[in-house]
C-alpha positions as CSV (number, residue, x, y, z in Angstrom):
1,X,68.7,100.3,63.8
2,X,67.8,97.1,62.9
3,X,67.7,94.3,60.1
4,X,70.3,93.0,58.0
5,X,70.9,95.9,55.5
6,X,71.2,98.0,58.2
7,X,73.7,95.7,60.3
8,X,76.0,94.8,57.1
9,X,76.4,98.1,56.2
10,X,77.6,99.1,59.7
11,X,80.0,96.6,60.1
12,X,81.1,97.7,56.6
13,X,81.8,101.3,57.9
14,X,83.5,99.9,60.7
15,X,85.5,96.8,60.0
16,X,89.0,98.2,61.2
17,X,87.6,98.2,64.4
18,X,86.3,95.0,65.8
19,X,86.3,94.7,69.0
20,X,89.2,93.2,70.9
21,X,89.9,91.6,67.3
22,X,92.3,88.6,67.5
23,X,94.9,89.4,65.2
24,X,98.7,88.2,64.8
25,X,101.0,90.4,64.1
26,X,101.8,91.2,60.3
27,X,97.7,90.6,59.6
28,X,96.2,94.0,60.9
29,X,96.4,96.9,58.6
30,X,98.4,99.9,60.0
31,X,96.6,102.2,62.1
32,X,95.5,105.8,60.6
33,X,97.0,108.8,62.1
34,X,95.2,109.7,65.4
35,X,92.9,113.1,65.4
36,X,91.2,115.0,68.0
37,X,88.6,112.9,69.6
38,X,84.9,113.8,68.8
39,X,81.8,112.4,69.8
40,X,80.6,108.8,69.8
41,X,78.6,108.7,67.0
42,X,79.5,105.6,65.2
43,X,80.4,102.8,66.9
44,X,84.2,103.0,64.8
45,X,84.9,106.5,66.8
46,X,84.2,104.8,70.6
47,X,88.1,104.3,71.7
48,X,88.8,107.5,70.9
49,X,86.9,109.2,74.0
50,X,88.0,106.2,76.0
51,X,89.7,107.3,79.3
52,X,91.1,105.0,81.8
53,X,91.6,106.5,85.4
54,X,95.0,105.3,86.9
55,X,95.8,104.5,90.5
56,X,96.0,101.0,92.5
57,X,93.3,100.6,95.2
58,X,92.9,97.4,97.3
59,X,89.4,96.2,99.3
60,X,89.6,95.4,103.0
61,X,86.7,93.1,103.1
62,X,87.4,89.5,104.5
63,X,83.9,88.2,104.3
64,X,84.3,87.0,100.0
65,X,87.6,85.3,101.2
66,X,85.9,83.5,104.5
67,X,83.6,81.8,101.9
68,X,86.1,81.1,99.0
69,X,86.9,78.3,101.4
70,X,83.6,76.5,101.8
71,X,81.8,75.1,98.9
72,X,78.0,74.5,100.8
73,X,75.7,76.8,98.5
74,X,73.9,78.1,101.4
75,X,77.3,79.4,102.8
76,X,78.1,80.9,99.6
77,X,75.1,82.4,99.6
78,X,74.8,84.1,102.8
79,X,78.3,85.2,103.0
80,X,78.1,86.9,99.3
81,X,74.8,88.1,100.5
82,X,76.4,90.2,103.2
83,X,78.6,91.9,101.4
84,X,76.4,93.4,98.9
85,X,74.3,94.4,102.4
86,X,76.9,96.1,104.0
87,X,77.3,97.3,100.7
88,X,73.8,98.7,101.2
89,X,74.3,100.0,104.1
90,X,77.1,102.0,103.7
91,X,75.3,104.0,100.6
92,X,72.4,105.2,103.3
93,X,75.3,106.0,106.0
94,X,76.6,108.3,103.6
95,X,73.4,109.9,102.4
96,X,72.6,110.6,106.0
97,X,76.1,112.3,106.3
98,X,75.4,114.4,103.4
99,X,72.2,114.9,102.3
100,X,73.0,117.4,99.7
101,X,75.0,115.4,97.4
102,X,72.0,114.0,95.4
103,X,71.2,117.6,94.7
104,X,74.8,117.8,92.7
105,X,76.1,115.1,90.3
106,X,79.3,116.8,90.4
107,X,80.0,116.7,94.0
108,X,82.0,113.6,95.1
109,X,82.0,112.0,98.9
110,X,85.2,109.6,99.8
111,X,83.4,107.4,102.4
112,X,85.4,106.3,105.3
113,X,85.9,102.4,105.8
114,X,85.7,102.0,109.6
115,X,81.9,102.5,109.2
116,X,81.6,99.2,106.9
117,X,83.5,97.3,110.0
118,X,81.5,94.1,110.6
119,X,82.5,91.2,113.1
120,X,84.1,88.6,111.0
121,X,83.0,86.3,113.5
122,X,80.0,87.1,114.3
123,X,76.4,85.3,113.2
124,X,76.6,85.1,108.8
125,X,72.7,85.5,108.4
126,X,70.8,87.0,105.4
127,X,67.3,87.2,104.0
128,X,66.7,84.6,101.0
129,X,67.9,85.8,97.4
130,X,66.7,84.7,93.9
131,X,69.4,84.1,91.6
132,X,67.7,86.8,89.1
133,X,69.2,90.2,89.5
134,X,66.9,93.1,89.6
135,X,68.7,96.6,88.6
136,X,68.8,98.5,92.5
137,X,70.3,97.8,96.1
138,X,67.1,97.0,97.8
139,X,66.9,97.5,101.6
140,X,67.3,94.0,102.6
141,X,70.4,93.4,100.8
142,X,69.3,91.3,98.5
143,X,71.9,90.7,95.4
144,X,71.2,93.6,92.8
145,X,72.6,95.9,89.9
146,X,74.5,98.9,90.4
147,X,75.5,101.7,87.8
148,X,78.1,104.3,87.3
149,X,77.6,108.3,86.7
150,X,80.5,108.6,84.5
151,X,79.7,110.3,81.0
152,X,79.9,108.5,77.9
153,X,81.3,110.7,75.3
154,X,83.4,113.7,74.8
155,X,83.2,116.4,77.7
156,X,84.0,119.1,74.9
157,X,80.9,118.4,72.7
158,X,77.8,120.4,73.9
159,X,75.2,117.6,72.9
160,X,77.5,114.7,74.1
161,X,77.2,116.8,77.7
162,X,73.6,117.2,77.7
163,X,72.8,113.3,76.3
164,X,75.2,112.2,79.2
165,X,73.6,114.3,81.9
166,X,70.2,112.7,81.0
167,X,71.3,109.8,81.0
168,X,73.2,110.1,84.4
169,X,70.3,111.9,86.3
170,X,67.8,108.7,84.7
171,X,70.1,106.4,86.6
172,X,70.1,105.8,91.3
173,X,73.3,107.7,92.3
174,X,76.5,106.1,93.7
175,X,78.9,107.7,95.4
176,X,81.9,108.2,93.7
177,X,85.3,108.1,95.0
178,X,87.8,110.7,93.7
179,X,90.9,110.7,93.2
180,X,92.3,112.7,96.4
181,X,90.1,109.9,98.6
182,X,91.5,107.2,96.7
183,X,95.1,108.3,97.1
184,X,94.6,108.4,100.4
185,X,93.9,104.7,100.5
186,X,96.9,102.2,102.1
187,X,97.2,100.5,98.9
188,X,97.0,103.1,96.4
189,X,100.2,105.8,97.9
190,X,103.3,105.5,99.8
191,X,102.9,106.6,103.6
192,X,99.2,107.6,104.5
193,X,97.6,106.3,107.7
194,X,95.8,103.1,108.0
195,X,92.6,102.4,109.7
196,X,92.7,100.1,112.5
197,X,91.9,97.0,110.3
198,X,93.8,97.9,107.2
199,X,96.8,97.5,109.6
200,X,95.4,94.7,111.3
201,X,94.8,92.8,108.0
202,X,98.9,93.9,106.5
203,X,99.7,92.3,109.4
204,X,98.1,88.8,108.8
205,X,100.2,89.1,105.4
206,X,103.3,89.6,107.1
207,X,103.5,86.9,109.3
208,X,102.3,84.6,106.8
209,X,104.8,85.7,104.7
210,X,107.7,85.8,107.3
211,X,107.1,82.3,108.1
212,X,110.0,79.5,106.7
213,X,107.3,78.1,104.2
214,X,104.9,80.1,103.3
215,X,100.9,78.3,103.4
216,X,100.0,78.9,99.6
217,X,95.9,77.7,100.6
218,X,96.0,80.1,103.6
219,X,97.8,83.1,101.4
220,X,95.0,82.1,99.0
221,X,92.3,82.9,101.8
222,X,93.9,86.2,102.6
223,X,94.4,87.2,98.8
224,X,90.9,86.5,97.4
225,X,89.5,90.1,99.6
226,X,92.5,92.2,98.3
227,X,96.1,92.3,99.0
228,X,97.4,95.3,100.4
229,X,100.0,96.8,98.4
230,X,103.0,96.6,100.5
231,X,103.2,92.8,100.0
232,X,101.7,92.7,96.7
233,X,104.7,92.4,94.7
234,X,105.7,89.1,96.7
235,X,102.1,87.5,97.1
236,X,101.8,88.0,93.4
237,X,104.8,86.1,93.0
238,X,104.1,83.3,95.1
239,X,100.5,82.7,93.8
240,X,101.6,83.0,90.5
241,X,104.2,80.0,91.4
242,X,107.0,82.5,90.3
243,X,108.3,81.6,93.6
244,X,108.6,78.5,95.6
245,X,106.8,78.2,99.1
246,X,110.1,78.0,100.9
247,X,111.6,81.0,102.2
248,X,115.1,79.8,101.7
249,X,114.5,78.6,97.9
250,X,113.5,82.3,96.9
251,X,116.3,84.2,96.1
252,X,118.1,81.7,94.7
253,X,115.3,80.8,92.6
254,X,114.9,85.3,91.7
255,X,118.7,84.7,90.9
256,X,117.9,81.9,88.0
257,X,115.2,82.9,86.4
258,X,116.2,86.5,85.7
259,X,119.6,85.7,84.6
260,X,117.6,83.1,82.4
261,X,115.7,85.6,80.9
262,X,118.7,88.3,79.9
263,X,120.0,85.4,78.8
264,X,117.0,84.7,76.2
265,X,117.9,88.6,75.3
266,X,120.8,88.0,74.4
267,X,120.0,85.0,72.3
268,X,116.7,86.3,70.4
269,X,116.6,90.3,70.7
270,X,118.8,90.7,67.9
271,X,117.0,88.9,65.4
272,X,113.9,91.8,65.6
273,X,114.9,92.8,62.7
274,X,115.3,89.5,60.4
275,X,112.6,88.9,57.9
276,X,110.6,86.1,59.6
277,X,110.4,88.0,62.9
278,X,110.1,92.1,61.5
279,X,106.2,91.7,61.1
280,X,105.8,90.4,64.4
281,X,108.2,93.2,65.9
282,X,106.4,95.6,64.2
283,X,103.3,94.7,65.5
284,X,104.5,95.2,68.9
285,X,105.8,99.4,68.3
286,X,102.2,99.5,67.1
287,X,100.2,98.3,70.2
288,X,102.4,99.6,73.1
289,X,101.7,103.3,72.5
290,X,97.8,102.0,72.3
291,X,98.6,100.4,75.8
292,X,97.2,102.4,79.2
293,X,98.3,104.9,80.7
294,X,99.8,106.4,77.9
295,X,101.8,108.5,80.7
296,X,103.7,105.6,81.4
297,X,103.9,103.4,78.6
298,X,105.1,106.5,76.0
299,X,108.3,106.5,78.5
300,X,111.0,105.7,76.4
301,X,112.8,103.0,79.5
302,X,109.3,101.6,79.7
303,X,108.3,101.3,76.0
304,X,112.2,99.5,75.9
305,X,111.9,97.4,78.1
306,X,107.5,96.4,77.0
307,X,108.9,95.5,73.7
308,X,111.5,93.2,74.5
309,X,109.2,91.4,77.1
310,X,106.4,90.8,74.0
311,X,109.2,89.8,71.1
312,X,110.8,87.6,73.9
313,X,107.8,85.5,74.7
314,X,106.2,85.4,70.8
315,X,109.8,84.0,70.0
316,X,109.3,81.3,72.8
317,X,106.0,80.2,72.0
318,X,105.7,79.9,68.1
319,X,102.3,78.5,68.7
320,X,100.5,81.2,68.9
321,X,103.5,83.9,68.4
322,X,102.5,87.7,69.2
323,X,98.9,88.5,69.3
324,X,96.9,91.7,70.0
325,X,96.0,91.9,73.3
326,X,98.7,89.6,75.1
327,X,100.6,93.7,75.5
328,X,97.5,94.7,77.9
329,X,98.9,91.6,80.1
330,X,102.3,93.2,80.7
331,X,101.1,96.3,82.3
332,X,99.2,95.0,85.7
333,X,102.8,93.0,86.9
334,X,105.0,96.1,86.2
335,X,103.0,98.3,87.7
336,X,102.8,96.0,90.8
337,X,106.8,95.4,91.1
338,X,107.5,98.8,90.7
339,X,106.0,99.6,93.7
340,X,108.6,97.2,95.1
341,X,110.7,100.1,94.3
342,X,108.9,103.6,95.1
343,X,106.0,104.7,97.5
344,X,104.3,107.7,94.9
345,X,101.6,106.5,92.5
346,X,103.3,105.1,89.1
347,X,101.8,107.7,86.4
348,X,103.9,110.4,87.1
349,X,106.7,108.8,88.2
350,X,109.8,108.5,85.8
351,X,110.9,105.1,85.6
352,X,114.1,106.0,84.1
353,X,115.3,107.1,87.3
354,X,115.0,103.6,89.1
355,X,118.3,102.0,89.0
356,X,119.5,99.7,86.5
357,X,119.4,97.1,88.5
358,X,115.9,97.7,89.7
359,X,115.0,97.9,86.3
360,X,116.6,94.4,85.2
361,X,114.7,93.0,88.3
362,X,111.3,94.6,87.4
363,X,111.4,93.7,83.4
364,X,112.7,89.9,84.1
365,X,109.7,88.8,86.9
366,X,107.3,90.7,84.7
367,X,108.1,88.3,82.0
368,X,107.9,85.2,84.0
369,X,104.3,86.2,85.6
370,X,103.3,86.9,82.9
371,X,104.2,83.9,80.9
372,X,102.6,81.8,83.9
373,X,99.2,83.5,83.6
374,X,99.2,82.8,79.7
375,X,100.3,79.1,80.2
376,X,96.5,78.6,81.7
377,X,95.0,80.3,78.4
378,X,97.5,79.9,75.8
379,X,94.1,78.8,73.4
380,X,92.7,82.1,73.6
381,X,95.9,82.7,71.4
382,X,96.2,79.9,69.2
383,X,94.9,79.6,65.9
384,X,90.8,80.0,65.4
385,X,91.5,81.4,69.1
386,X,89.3,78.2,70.4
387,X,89.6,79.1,74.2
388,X,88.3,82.5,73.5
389,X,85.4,80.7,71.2
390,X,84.3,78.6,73.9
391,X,83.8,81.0,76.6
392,X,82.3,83.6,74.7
393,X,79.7,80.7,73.9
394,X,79.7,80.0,77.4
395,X,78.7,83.3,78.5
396,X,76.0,83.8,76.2
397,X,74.5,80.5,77.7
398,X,75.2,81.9,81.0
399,X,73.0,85.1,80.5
400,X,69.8,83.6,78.5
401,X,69.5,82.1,82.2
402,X,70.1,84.3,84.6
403,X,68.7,87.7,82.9
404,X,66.5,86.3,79.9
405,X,65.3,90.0,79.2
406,X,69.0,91.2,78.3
407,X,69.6,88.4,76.2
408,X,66.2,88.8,74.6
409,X,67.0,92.6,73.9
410,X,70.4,92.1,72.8
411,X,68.9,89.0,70.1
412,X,66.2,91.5,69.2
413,X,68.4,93.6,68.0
414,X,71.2,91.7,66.2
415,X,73.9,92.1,68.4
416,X,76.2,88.9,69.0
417,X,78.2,87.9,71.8
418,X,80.9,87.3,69.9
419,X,80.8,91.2,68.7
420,X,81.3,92.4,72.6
421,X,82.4,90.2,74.6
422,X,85.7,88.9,72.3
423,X,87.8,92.0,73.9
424,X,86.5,90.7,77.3
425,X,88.2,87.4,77.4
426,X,91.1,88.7,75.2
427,X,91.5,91.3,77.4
428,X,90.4,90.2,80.9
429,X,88.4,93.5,81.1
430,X,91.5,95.4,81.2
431,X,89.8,97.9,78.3
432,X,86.6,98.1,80.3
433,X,88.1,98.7,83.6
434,X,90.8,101.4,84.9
435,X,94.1,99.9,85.6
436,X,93.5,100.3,89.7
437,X,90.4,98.4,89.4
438,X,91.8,95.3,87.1
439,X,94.9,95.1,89.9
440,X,92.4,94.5,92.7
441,X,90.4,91.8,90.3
442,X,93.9,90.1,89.7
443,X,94.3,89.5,93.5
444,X,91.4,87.4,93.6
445,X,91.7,86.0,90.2
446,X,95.2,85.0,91.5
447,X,93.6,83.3,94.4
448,X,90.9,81.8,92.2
449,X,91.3,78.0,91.2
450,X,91.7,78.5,87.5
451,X,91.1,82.5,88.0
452,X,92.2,83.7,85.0
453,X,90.5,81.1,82.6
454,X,87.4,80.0,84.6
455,X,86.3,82.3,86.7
456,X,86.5,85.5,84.9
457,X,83.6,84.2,83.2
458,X,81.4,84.4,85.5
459,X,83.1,88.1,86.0
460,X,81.5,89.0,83.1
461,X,78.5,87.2,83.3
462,X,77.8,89.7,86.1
463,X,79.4,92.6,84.5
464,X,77.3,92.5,81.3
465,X,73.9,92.2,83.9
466,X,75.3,95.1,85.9
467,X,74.2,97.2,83.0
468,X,70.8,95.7,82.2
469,X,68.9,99.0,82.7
470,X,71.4,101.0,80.3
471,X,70.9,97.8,78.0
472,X,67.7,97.7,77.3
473,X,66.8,101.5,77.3
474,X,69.2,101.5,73.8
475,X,66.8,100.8,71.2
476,X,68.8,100.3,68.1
477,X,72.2,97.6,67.3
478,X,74.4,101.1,67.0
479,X,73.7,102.2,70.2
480,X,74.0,98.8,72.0
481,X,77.0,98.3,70.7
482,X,78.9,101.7,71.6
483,X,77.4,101.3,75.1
484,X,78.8,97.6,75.2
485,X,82.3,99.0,73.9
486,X,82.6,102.3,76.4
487,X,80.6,101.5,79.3
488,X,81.0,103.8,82.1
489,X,83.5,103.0,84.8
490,X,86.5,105.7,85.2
491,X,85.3,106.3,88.1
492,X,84.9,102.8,89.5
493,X,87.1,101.5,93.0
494,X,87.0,99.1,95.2
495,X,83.3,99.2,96.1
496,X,82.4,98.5,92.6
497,X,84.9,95.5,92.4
498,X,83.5,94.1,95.4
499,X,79.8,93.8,94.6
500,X,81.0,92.5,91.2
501,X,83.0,89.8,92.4
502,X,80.5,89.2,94.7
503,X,78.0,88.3,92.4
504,X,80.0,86.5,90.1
505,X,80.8,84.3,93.2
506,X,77.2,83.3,93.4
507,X,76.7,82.8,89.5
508,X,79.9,80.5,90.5
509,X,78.8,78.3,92.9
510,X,75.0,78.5,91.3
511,X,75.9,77.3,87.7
512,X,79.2,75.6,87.7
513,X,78.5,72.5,89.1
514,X,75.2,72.5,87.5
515,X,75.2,73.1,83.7
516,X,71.8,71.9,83.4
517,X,70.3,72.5,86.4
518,X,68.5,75.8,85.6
519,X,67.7,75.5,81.5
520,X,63.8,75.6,80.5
């Protein structure tokens, strides 16, 4: 589909359903009672066979966070450079292991970390790269695009199955972790056993941590690779400048600014219901059963204790008040300090049963982290959402210069930035990505100088050029755009995070300090 009569009349059809729209509460029409999900075949039925895999993984790799601390672009390169080789390597490791598995899309390998073990300090050497990303791991190494084999589209529909399939079998295969071989991971359950490294690299955490100030640059270092979840909750804490350095300060400090916040409950919570703040309460029961997992957030103790979070901080910061979106941000920092609490994965797990003081605990620094991370983008959020504006303007930029063919394609057919990518920096990817995977990219955005507001662009510079290959086979602006909106990565874990930060390291370090450097 293409030309104007055909694009107005599509967004006519499907105007309730924006992407990522930016609305405050009160503004946004009331959403129409859910059905059975059916196939994509208009862009305004896409969330409906949306499915976001749940469980918390953590990456092991060192090599990202050795070069996080060097800024010489021949450093950068070689060191990102290695990890998409090893990366490389460890897909032809496991083919030799199993050469049957091309044979069957259905059959799923876990692959074993030890046999991605690299001396950390041995030589850092790599072939020279190009900056343009072709769309397959190459044996060299050389920075490339990767896809996904999960189906786009409702398993129940015969046609959906049979599309998907094609399209699956059209694309290199990756091996894809399941569930069982994720759950088995340090970071992701309660007591499994941990490589040699894995316990090598918890232990770097814990004496960092143990220490009577902590070294914020040096927790920094360690963080950007992945934190392993046993000392999450508290590295979270302390890059998010929750807590203070010193080891002494701390509990005084956790002491404060939870009875702070209870105390702001007390003060504001009753006044939900008054006219000038019903709309934006409202708002909020609408969203939170949108929220993912559903599992967890249709709990009754967790939906309680969401809504007073969101009402708390739209009453605190009148600026912008409650907007879509800001109830995604909630989810990563509860799921992370409830695991200060139990060892079994969070879906299942009734929160209810935690004790009310657990509970007090987990709600108040949820708040706080929260309201730190939205400090450094409150103008994605403000009126005209300018930050938002801005760096989906940026990225657009970004992209006509490092993969001029998908920017081409996507201007070919009508298809704006601004139509996609508005969800991605409302969102921080959190609708694009399961939960597990945006936990992991919150470590290093944690870690990041201005993470959460400068780097994630270059996040999804090299998401959107991940995809080139399922880009431009779509041939129309209706099936660009449900590919933009339910792009393929339930199954995604720590390998896929790696290679993407990787390369959005490089588009870092290759564009940032030189707007200019590489226009035409």
């Amino acid at each position: 589909m293409s030309g104007d009569g055909n694009k107005k009349q599509f967004w006519k059809r499907n105007a309730a359903k924006v992407p990522g729209s930016l609305i405050k509460a009160g503004q946004r029409p009331s959403p129409s009672t859910p059905g059975k999900p059916k196939k994509a075949t208009t862009f305004q039925e896409f969330e409906s066979i949306t499915s976001d895999a749940w469980d918390v993984c953590d990456d092991d790799d060192e090599l990202l966070a050795m070069a996080a601390q060097n800024l010489n672009i021949e450093v950068v390169m070689e060191t990102a450079n290695k990890v998409i080789a090893n990366h490389s390597k460890l897909q032809e490791r496991q083919k030799l292991d199993d050469p049957q598995r091309d044979d069957d899309l259905q059959e799923e390998t876990a692959y074993d970390d030890e046999e991605d073990e690299e001396d950390e300090e041995g030589d850092l050497t790599s072939p020279e790269v190009s900056f343009a990303f072709p769309d397959s791991l190459d044996t060299e190494g050389r920075l490339v695009k990767s896809h996904s084999e999960a189906r786009i589209g409702s398993p129940k529909d015969a046609a959906g199955e049979h599309a998907a399939l094609y399209r699956q079998r059209s694309l290199p295969h990756r091996p894809v972790i399941p569930l069982v071989a994720r759950m088995a991971d340090q970071n992701t359950s309660g007591t499994p056993a941990m490589t040699e490294r894995e316990a090598s690299r918890l232990d770097k955490f814990k004496q960092l941590l143990a220490g009577p100030n902590t070294d914020l640059e040096e927790l920094r270092k360690l963080s950007w690779s992945g934190i392993p979840r046993q000392v999450r909750p508290i590295a979270w804490k302390l890059l998010s400048g929750y807590l203070p350095a010193n080891a002494e300060r701390r509990e005084n400090v956790l002491q404060r600014k939870r009875q702070e916040y209870f105390g702001f409950i007390q003060q504001y919570y009753d006044s939900r219901n008054d006219e000038h703040h019903q709309d934006t309460y409202r708002q909020i029961q609408i969203d939170i059963p949108r929220m993912s997992p559903e599992s967890l957030v249709l709990q009754p103790k967790v939906t309680e204790i969401f809504e007073r979070i969101l009402f708390i901080w739209a009453i605190r910061h009148p600026a912008s008040g409650y907007v879509q979106g800001i109830n995604d941000l909630v989810t990563p920092f509860f799921v992370v300090y409830v695991f200060e609490y139990i060892e079994e994965e969070v879906e299942n797990f009734d929160v209810s049963s935690l004790q009310e003081e657990a509970l007090r605990n987990i709600e108040a620094d949820s708040f706080w982290c929260m309201s730190k991370l939205l400090d450094g983008i409150q103008d994605n959020y403000t009126f005209a959402q300018p930050g938002i504006q801005r760096k989906v303007k940026a990225l657009e930029e970004l992209v006509s210069r490092i993969d001029e063919s998908v920017h081409h394609h996507m201007q070919h057919y009508e298809v704006e930035y601004l139509q996609f990518a508005f969800r991605w920096m409302n969102n921080l990817l959190m609708r694009e990505l399961p939960l597990r995977c945006t936990i992991r990219l919150w470590d290093t955005y944690q870690a990041e100088p201005e993470g959460f507001s400068h780097f994630h662009l270059y996040v999804c510079a090299a998401f959107l050029v991940r995809w080139r290959k399922e880009i431009l086979e779509e041939r129309d602006f209706q099936g660009l755009m449900i590919l933009l909106q339910n792009l393929p990565t339930m199954h995604w874990g720590n390998e896929e995070v790696s290679v993407l930060l990787a390369e959005a390291y490089r588009l870092k370090f290759a564009f940032a300090d030189a707007p200019n450097h590489y226009k035409r």
